[in-house]
N, C-alpha and C positions, 0 to 999 in steps of 0.2 A: 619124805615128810608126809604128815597124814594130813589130808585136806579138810578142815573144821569151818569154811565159811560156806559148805552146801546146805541149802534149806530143806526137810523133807515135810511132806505133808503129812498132818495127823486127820484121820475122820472119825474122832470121837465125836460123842456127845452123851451129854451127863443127864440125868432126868428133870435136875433144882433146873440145867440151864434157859430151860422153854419157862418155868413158872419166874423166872425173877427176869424177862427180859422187859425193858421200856417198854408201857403203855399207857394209855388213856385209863382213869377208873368208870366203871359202872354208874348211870344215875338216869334219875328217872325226875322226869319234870314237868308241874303242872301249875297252867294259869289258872286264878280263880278269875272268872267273870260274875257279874251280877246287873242289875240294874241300879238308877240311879232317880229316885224319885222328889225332886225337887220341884219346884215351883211348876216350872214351864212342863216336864215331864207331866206332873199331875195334872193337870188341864189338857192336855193332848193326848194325854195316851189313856189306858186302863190295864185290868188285867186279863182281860181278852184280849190286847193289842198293845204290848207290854213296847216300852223303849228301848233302843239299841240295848247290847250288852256292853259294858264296859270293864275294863282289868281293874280287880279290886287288889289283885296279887298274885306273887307266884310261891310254889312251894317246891323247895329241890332233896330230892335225896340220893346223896351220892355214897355208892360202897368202896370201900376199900380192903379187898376181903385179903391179899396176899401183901401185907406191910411187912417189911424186914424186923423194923425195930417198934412193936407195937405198943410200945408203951407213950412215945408220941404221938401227940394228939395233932391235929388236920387244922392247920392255918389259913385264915382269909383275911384279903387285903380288900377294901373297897377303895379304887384308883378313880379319881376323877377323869372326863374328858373333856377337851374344851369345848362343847355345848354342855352349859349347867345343869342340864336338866335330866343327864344320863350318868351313869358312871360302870365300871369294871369290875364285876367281883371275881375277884383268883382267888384260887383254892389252891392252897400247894401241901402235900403232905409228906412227902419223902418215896425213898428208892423202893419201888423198882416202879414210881408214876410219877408221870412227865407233869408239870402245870397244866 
């Protein structure tokens, strides 16, 4: 009888399989700071001796340059934490990038 449960190794490799393998996407990310000129600030400071800077905001851009099925569009959830005052933004947008 002919022996069919031996394993043999293959060492291909295809070119698609390097570009569709699990990753992180590309993004580039940036806080705005500014000042903050309210009461107290305007009596102690000026603009030679300006006040801390403060996060007015952030701005993210993230690429997705290798999506399988690009006609879906890139989803975000904002998830709360239990302190109120932060929360989770996910971005999920499909194969071949991980959350």
């Amino acid at each position: 009888e002919a022996v069919f449960s031996v394993e043999s190794v293959l060492n291909q490799s295809y070119d698609w399989s390097d570009k569709y393998r699990p990753r992180k996407p590309r993004y580039f990310n940036r806080v705005h700071t500014g000042f903050e000129w309210n009461k107290y600030n305007q009596t102690h400071y000026d603009f030679d001796n300006p006040p801390p800077k403060i996060v007015q905001g952030y701005k993210f851009n993230i690429f997705f340059p290798d999506l399988i099925d690009k006609n879906i569009t890139p989803q975000f959830q904002l998830i709360p934490t239990e302190d109120g005052d932060f929360c989770i933004l996910k971005i999920t947008s499909g194969p071949p990038y991980e959350d």
